[in-house]
C-alpha positions as CSV (number, residue, x, y, z in Angstrom):
1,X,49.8,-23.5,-8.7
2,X,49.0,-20.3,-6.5
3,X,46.0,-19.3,-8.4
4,X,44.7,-23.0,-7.9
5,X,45.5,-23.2,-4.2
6,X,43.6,-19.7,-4.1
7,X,40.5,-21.1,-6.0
8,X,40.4,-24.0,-3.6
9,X,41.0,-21.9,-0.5
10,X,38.3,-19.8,-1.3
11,X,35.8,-22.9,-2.5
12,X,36.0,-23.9,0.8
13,X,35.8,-21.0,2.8
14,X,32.3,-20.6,0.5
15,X,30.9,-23.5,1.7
16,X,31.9,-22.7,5.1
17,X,30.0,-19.4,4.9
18,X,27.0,-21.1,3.4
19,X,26.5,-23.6,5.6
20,X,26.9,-21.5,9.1
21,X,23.4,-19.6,7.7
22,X,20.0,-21.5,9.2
23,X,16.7,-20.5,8.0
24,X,13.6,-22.2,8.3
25,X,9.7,-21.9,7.1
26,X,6.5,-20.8,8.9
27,X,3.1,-21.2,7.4
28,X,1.2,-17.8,8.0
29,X,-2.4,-19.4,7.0
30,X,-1.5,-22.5,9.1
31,X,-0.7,-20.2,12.4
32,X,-4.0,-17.5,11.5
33,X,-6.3,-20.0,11.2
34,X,-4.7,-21.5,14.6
35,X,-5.1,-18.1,16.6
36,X,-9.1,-18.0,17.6
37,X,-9.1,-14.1,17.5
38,X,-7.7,-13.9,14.2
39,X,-10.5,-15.9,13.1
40,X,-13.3,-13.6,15.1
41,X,-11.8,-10.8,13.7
42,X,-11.9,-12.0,9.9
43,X,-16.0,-13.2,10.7
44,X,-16.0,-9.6,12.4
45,X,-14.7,-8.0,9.4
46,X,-17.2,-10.1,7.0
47,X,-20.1,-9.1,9.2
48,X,-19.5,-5.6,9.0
49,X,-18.1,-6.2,4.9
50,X,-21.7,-8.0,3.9
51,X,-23.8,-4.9,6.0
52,X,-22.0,-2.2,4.1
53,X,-22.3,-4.1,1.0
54,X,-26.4,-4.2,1.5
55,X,-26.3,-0.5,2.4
56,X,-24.4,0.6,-0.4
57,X,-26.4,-2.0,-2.8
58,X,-30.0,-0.5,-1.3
59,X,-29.0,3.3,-2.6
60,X,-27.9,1.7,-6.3
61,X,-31.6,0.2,-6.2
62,X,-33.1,3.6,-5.5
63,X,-31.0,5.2,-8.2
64,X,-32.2,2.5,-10.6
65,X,-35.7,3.1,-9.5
66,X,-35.5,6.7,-9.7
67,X,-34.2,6.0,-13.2
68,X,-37.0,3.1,-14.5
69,X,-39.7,5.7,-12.9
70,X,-38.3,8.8,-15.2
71,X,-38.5,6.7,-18.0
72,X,-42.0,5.8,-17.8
73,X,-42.7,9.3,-17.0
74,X,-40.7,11.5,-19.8
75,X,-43.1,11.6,-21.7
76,X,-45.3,13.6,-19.8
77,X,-42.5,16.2,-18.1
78,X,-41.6,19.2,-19.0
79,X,-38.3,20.1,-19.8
80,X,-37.9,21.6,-16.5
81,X,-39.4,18.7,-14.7
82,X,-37.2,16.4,-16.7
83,X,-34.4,18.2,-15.7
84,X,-34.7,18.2,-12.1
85,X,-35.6,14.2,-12.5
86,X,-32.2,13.7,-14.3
87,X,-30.3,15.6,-11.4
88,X,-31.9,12.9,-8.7
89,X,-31.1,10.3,-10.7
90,X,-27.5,11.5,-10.5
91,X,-27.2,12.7,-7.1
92,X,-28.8,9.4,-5.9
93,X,-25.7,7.7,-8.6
94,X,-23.3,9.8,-7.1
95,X,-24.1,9.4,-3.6
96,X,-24.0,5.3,-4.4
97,X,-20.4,5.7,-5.3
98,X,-19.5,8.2,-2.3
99,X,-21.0,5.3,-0.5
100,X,-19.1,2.6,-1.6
101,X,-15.6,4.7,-1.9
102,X,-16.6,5.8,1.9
103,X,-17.4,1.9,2.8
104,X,-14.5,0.5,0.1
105,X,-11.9,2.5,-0.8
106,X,-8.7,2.6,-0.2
107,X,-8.8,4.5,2.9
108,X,-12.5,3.6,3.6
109,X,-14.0,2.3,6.5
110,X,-13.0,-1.7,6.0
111,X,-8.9,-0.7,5.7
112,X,-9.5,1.3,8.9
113,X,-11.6,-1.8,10.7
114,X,-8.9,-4.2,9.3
115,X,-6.1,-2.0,10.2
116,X,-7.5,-1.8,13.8
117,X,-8.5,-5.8,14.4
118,X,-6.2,-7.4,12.3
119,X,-2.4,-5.3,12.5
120,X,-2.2,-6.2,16.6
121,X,-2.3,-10.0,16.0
122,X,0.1,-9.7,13.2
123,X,2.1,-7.7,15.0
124,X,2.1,-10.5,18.1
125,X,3.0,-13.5,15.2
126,X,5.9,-11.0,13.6
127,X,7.0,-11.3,17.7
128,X,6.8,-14.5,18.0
129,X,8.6,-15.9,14.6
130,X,11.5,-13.0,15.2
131,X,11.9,-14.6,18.7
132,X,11.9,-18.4,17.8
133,X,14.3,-17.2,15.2
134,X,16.3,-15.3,18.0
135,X,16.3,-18.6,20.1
136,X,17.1,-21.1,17.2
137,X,19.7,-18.9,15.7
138,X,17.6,-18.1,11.9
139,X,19.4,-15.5,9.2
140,X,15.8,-15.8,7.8
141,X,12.2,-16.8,8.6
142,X,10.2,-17.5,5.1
143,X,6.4,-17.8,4.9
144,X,5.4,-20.8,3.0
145,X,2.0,-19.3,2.1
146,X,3.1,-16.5,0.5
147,X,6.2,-17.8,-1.3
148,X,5.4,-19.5,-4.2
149,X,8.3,-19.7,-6.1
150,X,9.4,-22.1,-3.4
151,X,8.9,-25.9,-4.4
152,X,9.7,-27.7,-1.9
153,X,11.0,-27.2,1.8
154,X,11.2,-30.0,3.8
155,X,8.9,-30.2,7.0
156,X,11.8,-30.4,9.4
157,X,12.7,-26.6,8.7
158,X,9.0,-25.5,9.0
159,X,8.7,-24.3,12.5
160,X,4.9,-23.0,12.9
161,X,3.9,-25.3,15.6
162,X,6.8,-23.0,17.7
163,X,4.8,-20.1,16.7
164,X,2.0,-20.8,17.7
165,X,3.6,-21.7,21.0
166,X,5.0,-18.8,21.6
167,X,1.8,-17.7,21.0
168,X,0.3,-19.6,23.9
169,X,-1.4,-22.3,21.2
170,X,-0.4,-25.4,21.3
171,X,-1.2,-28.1,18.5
């Protein structure tokens, strides 16, 4: 009889516990795409994404060409003359790649640019979903986008519109 009042007892107290936790959703692509300078920033980054990509392109083209022009030539080179062609070709290979690692890479020049235009906005929306969850009373925030293990939520808990308030835009 004990054991059973003790089960119940702490049954209850369970779904005491459970239900004193709030959370709710936010959309992250929904809010980004409503924030005009994470938009500029993105066409920024594109902009500069599509120029490196032409630059980086133009030097594999004069690798290539330094490569179809040694083939129609080997036959008349000397070894030594071969030789130093071969070494263009690769330098010209090798500074492609430098290129693009430079431009693309992991630390390149676009992680930088992205670091630097995109981190402050996302750093103003991380603000502004840890204070509506401050003022509502949220255990946990959970993106929508990025969850998708989630099936359903139901639009009452999705509170993205008072982001983007907090923001200063208003939908």
């Amino acid at each position: 009889m004990k054991k059973t009042l003790a089960i119940i007892i702490l049954a209850v107290a369970g779904v005491f516990a459970a239900s004193a936790q709030k959370f709710a959703m936010v959309d992250m692509e929904y809010i980004l795409k409503n924030v005009p300078s994470y938009e500029m920033a993105n066409e920024q980054l594109n902009q500069l994404s599509q120029r490196w990509q032409r630059e980086v392109e133009a030097v594999g083209r004069e690798a290539e060409t330094l490569y179809q022009s040694y083939l129609a030539d080997k036959v008349f080179l000397t070894d030594e003359q071969a030789k130093r062609r071969e070494e263009e070709i690769v330098a010209k290979e090798k500074e492609a790649t430098e290129l693009r690692y430079k431009y693309f890479g992991p630390e390149g020049e676009l992680y930088k640019k992205r670091q630097s235009l995109l981190k402050p906005i996302q750093d103003d929306v991380y603000a502004a979903v840890k204070k509506v969850a401050d003022e509502r009373g949220y255990q946990a925030i959970f993106d929508r986008a990025s969850a998708s293990d989630i099936v359903y939520a139901s639009p009452r808990i999705d509170v993205s519109n008072e982001v983007l308030a907090k923001l200063g835009y208003s939908n």
